[in-house]
C-alpha positions as CSV (number, residue, x, y, z in Angstrom):
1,X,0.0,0.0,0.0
2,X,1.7,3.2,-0.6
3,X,1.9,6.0,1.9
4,X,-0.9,8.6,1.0
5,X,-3.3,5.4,0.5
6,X,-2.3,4.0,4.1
7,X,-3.0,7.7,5.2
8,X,-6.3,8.2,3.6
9,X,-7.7,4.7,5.3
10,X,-6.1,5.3,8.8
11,X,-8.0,8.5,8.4
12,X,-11.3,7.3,7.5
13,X,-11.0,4.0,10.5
14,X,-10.3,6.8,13.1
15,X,-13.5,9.0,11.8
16,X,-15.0,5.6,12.8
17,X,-14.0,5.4,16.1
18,X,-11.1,2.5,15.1
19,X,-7.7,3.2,17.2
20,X,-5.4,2.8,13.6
21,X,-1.9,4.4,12.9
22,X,0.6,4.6,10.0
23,X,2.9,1.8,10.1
24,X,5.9,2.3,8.6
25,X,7.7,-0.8,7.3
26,X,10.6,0.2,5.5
27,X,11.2,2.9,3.3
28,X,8.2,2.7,0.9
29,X,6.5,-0.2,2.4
30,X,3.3,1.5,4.0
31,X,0.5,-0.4,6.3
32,X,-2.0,0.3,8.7
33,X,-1.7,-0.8,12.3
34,X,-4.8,-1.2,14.5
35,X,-4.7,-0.8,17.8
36,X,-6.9,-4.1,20.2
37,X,-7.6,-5.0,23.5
38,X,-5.2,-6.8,25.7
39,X,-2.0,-4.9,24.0
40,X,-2.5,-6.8,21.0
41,X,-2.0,-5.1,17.4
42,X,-3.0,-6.3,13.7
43,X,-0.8,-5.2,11.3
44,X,-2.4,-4.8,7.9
45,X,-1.1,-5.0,4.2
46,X,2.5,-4.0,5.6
47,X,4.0,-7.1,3.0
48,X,3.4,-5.4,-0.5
49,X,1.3,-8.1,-1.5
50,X,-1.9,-7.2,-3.9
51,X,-4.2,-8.5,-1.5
52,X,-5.7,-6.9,2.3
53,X,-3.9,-9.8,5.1
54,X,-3.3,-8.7,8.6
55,X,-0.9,-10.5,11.3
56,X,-2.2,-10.2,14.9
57,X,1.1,-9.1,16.9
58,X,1.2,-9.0,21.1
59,X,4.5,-8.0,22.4
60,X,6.2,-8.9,19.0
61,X,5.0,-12.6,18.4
62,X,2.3,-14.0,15.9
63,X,-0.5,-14.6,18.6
64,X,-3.0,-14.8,15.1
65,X,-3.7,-13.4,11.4
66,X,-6.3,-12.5,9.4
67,X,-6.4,-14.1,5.7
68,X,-6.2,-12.7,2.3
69,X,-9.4,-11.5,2.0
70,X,-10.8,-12.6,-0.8
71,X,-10.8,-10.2,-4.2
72,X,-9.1,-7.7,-1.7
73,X,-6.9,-6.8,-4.8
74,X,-9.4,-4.6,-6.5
75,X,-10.6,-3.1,-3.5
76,X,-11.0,1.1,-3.2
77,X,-10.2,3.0,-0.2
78,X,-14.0,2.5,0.8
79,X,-13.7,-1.0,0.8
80,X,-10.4,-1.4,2.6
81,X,-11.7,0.7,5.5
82,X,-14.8,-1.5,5.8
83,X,-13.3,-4.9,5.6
84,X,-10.8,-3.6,8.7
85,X,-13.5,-2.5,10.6
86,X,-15.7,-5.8,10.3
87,X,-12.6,-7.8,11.4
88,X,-13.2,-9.7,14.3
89,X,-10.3,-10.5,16.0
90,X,-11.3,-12.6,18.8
91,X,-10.3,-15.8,17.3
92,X,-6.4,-17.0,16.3
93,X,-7.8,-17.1,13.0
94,X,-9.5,-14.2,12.5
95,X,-12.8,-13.7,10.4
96,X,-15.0,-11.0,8.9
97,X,-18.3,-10.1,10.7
98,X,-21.3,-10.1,8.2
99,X,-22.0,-6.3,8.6
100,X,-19.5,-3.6,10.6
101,X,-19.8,-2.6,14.0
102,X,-21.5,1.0,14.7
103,X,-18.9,3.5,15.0
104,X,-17.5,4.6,17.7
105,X,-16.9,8.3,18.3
106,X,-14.5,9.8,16.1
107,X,-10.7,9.6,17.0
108,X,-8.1,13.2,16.7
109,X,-6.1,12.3,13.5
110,X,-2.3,11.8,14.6
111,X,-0.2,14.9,14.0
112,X,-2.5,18.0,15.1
113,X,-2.0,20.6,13.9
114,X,2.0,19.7,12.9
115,X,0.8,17.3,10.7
116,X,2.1,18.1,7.1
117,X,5.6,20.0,9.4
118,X,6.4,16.7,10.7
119,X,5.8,14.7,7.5
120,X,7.9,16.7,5.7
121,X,4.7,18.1,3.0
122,X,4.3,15.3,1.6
123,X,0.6,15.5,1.2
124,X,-1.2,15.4,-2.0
């Protein structure tokens, strides 16, 4: 995923109420990080595959994953941010939920108000 994608849909899960972040895997290897209970964190599309796969991380180790989600390859931005937030993680082998959780209230984008500063205007 490249960065102003990863940006746009950790923006649009945060107006949603979903705790996600940037995750920065490399120089341009781009993926979203969301945030779960019990210090847990699934780390999606960080592998610069085509298709939307998350790994479920807790303190550094593989405690589960979520699998390619099928057709994920031709997914928009739209679709992305709904098949993250109908993730259910409660399971090792995570599975999507038939329709999304209500969202939550919205979450302050990262960055304030030194958003575009920090990231050096990179925005398009």
């Amino acid at each position: 995923m490249d960065e102003f994608r990863a940006r746009r849909v950790v923006d649009a899960l945060r107006d949603r109420g979903v705790n996600a972040h940037l995750l920065r895997c490399g120089v341009d290897q781009f993926g979203v990080r969301v945030s779960l209970p019990g210090g847990r964190e699934a780390e999606w599309d960080n592998d610069g595959t085509a298709g939307l796969e998350a790994q479920v991380m807790c303190d550094g180790m593989l405690v589960g994953y979520v699998p390619q989600i099928e057709g994920s390859e031709d997914f928009g931005e739209s679709q992305v941010v709904d098949a993250i937030a109908r993730t259910d993680y409660d399971q090792p082998v995570a599975r999507q939920r038939t329709a999304a959780p209500p969202p939550g209230p919205a979450l302050t984008r990262e960055g304030g108000v030194f958003r575009r500063f920090l990231d050096g205007f990179r925005y398009r």
